[in-house]
C-alpha positions in Angstrom: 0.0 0.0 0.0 1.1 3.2 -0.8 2.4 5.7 2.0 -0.5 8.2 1.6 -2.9 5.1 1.7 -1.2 3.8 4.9 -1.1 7.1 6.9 -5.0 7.8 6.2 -5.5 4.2 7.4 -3.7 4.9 10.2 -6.1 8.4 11.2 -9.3 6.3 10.5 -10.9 5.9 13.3 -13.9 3.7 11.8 -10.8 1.1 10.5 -8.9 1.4 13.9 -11.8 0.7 16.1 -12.3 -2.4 14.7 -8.7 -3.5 14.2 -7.7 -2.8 18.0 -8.5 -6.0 19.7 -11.0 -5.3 22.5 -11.4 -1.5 21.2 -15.1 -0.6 22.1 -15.0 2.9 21.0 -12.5 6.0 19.8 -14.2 9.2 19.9 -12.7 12.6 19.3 -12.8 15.1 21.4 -11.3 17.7 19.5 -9.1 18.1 16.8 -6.1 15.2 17.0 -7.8 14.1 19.9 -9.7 11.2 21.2 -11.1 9.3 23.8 -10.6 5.7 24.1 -12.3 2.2 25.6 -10.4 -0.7 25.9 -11.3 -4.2 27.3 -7.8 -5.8 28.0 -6.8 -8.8 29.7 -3.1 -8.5 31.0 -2.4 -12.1 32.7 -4.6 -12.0 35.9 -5.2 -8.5 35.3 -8.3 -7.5 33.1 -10.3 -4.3 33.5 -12.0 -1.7 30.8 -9.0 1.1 30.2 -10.2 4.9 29.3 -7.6 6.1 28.1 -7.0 10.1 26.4 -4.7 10.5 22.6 -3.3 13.3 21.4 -1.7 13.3 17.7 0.8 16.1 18.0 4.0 16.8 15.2 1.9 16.0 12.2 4.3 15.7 9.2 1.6 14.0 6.4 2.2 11.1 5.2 5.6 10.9 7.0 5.7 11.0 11.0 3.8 12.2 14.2 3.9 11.8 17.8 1.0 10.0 19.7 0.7 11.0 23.4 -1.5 8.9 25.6 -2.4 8.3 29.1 -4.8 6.2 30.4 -6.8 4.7 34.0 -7.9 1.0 34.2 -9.2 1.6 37.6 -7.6 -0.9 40.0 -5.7 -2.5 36.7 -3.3 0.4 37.2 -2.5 3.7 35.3 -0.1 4.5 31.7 1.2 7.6 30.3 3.8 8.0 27.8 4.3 8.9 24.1 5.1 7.1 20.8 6.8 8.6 17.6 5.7 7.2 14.4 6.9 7.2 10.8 6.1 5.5 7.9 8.3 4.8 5.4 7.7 4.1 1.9 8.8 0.6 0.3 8.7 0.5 -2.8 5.2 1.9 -5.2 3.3 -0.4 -2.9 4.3 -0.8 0.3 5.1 0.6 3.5 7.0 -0.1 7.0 5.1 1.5 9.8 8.5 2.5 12.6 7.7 3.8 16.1 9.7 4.1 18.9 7.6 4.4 22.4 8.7 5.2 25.9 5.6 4.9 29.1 5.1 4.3 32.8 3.1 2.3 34.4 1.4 2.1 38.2 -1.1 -0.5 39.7 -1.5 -3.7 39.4 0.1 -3.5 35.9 2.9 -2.8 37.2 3.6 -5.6 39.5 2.4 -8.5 37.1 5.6 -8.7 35.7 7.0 -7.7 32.2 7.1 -11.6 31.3 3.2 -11.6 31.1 3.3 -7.7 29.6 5.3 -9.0 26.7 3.0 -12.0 26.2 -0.4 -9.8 26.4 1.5 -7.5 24.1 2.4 -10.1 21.5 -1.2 -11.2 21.3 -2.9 -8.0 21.2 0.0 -7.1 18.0 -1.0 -9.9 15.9 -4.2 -9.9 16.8 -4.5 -5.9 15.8 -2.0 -6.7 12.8 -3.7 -9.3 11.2 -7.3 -7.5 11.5 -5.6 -4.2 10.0 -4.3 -5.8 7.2 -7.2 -7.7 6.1 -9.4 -4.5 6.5 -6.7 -2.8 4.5 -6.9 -5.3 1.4 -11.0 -5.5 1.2 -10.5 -1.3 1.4 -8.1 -1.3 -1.5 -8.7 -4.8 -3.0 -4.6 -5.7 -2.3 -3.4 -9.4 -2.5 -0.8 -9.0 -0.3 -0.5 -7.7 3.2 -0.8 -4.2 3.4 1.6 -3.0 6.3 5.0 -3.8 7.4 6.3 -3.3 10.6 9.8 -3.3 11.8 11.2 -4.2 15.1 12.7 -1.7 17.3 15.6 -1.9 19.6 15.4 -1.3 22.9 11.1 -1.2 23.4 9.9 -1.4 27.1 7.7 -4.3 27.4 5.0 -2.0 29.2 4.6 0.5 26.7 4.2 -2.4 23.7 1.2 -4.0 25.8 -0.1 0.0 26.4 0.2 1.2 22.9 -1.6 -2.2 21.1 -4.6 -1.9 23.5 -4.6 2.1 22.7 -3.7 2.5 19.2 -2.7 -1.2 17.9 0.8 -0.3 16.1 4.2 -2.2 16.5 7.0 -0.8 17.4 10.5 -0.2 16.0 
């Protein structure tokens, strides 16, 4: 998919909503920002997360910043920032990089990053394989529509964080 194609996928709410595994609604609040409901399960830990986004350094179709925080009640409590850039591949493709630092509190917290990273695994391919099929019925592609590359040095926390929020990988 082309970069233009992949950066309007990335700001439609409609597509992201369903892509986000456990996503129950995204609604903005004002412009480049929204409100989000989760329903996550993080080993023993699973609560409904309301969590605020902000989209902030808009560069179209190249990079911005996401900024997020978010309350799952007695789950615990996030709030960080992620920068992302797309980078075109090729006429039809793209690799989605973003780099993403966070902390945590609650009961989150002291589950352990060993059942973070697993959650965060899931919720990635679940959120990557539902985004790429709803980005080949949108534009009728064979082949899967979004690359991602992997990132050096991503905190297990803010993986598990970001794919309930906003469903990217990291790089």
């Amino acid at each position: 998919m082309a970069q233009t194609q992949a950066w309007e996928a990335l700001h439609d709410i409609t597509l992201l909503q369903a892509a986000i595994p456990g996503c129950e609604s995204i609604t903005a609040v004002a412009e480049h920002q929204y409100e989000v409901l989760v329903q996550a399960a993080i080993g023993p830990v699973r609560a409904r997360f309301k969590g605020r986004l902000q989209i902030e350094n808009l560069q179209p179709p190249q990079s911005y910043t996401l900024r997020f925080e978010g309350q799952g009640g007695a789950a615990g409590h996030a709030k960080g920032h992620a920068d992302i850039r797309l980078e075109p591949e090729g006429p039809a493709a793209t690799v989605l990089h973003y780099s993403a630092h966070t902390s945590v509190g609650g009961k989150m917290a002291q589950i352990g990053s060993r059942l973070v990273d697993m959650a965060a695994q899931k919720m990635a391919t679940e959120f990557f394989e539902s985004f790429n099929s709803q980005l080949q019925q949108r534009y009728a592609i064979a082949a899967p529509a979004a690359v991602a590359a992997p990132a050096p040095g991503l905190f297990a926390r803010v993986r598990a964080w970001l794919r309930r929020l906003f469903g990217t990988e990291p790089t």
